[in-house]
N, C-alpha and C positions, 0 to 999 in steps of 0.2 A: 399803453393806451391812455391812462389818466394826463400820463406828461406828456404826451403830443397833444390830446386835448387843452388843460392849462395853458400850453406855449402857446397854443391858436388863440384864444381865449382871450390873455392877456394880450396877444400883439394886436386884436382887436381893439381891444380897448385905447389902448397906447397908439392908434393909428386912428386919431380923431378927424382928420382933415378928407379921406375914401368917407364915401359915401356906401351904404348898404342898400345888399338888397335881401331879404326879407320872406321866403316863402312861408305859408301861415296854414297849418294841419290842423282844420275845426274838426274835434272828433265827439262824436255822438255813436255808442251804443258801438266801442270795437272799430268804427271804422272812419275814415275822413269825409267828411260831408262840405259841400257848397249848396245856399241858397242863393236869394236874393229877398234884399232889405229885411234880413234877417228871417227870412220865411221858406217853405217851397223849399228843405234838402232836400238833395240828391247826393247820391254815392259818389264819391272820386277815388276809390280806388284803398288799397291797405296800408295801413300807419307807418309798420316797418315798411314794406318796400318804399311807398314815398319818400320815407326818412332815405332810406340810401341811396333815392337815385339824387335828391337834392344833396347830399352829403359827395356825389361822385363828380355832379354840376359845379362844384366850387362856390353853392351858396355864401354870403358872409354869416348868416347865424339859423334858424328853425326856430318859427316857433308853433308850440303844442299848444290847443286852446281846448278843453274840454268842454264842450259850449253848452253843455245840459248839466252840468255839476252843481253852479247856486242856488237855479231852477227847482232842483230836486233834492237840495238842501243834502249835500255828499262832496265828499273830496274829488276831487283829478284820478283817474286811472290809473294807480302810480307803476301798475306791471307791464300798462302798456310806453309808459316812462323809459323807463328800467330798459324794455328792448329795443326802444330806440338810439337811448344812450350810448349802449351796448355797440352799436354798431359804426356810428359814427361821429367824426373829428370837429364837426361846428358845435359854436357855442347854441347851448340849447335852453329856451326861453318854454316854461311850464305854466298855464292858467288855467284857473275853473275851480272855485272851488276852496279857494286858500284864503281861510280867515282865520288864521292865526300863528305867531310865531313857532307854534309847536305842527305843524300842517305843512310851513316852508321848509323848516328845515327835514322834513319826509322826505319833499322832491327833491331837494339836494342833494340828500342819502341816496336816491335813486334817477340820481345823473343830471338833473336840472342845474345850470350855469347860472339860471334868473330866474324869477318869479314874478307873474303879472296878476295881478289883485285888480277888483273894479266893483264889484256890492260890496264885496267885505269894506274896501276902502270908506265908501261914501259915507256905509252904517256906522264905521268907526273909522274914522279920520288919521285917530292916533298908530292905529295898525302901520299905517306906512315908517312913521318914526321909529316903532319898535321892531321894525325890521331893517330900515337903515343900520339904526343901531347894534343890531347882532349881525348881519350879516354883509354890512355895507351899501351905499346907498347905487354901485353900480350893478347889485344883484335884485333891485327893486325895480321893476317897472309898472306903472300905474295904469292902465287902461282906460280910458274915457270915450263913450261910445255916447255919440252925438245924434240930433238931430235938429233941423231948421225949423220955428216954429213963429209965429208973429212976432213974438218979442226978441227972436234971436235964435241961438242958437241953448239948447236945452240939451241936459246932461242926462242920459238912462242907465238903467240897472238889469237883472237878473235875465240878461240877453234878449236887451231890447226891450223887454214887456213894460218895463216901469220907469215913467214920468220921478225925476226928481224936484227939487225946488233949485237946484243948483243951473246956473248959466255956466255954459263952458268955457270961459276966459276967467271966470274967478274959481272957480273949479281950477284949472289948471295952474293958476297963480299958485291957490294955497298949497297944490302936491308939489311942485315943486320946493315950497316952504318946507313942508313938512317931511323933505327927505328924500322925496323919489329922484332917481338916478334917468330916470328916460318917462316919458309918454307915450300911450299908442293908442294914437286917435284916427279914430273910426267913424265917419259921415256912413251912418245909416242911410239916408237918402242914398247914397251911394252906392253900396254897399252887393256886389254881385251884377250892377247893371252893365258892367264895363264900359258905361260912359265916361271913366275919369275921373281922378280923386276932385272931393270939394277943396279945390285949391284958397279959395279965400277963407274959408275957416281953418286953414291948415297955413295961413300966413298969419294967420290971426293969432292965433295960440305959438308959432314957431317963436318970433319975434317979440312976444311977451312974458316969455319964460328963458331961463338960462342952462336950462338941461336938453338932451337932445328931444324930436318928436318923431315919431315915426307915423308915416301915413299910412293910412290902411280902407279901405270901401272904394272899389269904382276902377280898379287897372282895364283897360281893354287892349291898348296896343302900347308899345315902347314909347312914345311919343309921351304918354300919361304919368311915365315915370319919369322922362326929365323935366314934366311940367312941375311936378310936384316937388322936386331938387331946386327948379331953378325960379318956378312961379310961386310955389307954396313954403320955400326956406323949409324943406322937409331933409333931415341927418339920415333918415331913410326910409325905404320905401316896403310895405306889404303888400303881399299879391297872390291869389289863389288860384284862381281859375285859369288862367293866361299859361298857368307854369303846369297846375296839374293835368290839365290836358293837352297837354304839350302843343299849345298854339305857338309860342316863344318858350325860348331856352335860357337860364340863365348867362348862360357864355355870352347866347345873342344880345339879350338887354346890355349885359357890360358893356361890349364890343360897341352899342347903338351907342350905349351913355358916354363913352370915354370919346369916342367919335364927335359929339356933342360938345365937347368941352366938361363932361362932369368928371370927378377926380371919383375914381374908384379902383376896386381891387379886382386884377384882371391872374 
């Protein structure tokens, strides 16, 4: 099981030019949850089974977000980790909660491929570097969870509640600087309405950085996903609600995107 996972893992990696897609498990309290604009969850359904039917869908990777973890000042759920891992072949992306190099390497012990950091980051910047540096900077990925504001676009924390002092284009400059391997940027505006990722802030940030971005707030139909490939320069795509209750299927998105002209893994 480890070496079919690894070989998937790294041929990910090493196959930069497919485009991803991305389904994204917010779990709160045991089970997966969807709101909107960060508010108003609702149940979608249990971690493992989701994890396996996106593992049987041919996802390109999973990620775990434990979205009440910084919140409530506690680590990631690492058993409910462990039996996801357990079960299936995609690279598997673990957040919520991991502020510190002794915390990451937990969820790697217990089946995490990457790790997505976002208060810990902001509060300590250097966190990102000391995790490039033990465990590489393609097992870092930095979370930035946005909103649009007078002066632009503004950077939050502790899942949505908090205002920082940071703009999200210099925000996303410096993590790249300081070692993150990907971004996963999130248009709260967005975020549950399934009106469609905020494509100009997600051009904004793609084309100003040299690590990949992945988009995430706002999928509602297939159409959203190649806007965000092909209007937003997004390396890939998150999506929740669309997938977990099964409006579209991953197979379907591929099948729309490669239709499309987008290069991906079918």
């Amino acid at each position: 099981m480890l070496i079919e996972r690894l070989f998937i893992f790294y041929n990910t990696i090493f196959s930069v030019l497919a485009k991803r897609i991305i389904p994204c498990l917010d779990v709160k309290d045991g089970r997966v949850v969807k709101g909107i604009n960060f508010e108003g969850l609702r149940d979608a359904g249990s971690i493992l089974e989701q994890a396996k039917f996106y593992n049987r869908e041919l996802a390109d990777e999973l990620v775990f977000l434990d979205i009440s973890a910084s919140t409530e000042s506690r680590q990631t759920t690492l058993s409910e980790v462990e039996k996801a891992a357990n079960e299936i072949f995609i690279p598997l992306t673990v957040g919520g909660g991991i502020a510190s190099v002794a915390a990451a390497r937990e969820a790697f012990l217990h089946g995490a491929d990457k790790v997505s950091i976002n208060t810990a980051a902001v509060q300590r910047p250097e966190l990102i570097s000391e995790l490039a540096e033990r465990f590489g900077s393609q097992a870092v990925v930095v979370a930035i969870d946005i909103k649009r504001t007078a002066t632009g676009y503004k950077v939050f924390t502790h899942s949505g509640k908090t205002e920082t002092v940071f703009e999200a284009l210099d925000w996303a400059r410096r993590v790249a600087e300081l070692g993150a391997g990907e971004i996963l940027l999130t248009s709260m505006d967005r975020d549950g309405t399934q009106d469609g990722y905020d494509v100009e802030s997600l051009k904004l940030i793609s084309t100003a950085v040299s690590i990949p971005v992945i988009a995430s707030g706002g999928a509602g139909n297939l159409q959203h996903l190649c806007d965000a490939f092909t209007l937003g320069r997004a390396d890939a795509v998150l999506a929740a609600s669309i997938f977990h209750y099964r409006k579209f299927s991953i197979i379907e998105a591929k099948q729309f995107l490669a239709n499309k002209g987008v290069s991906v893994r079918l």
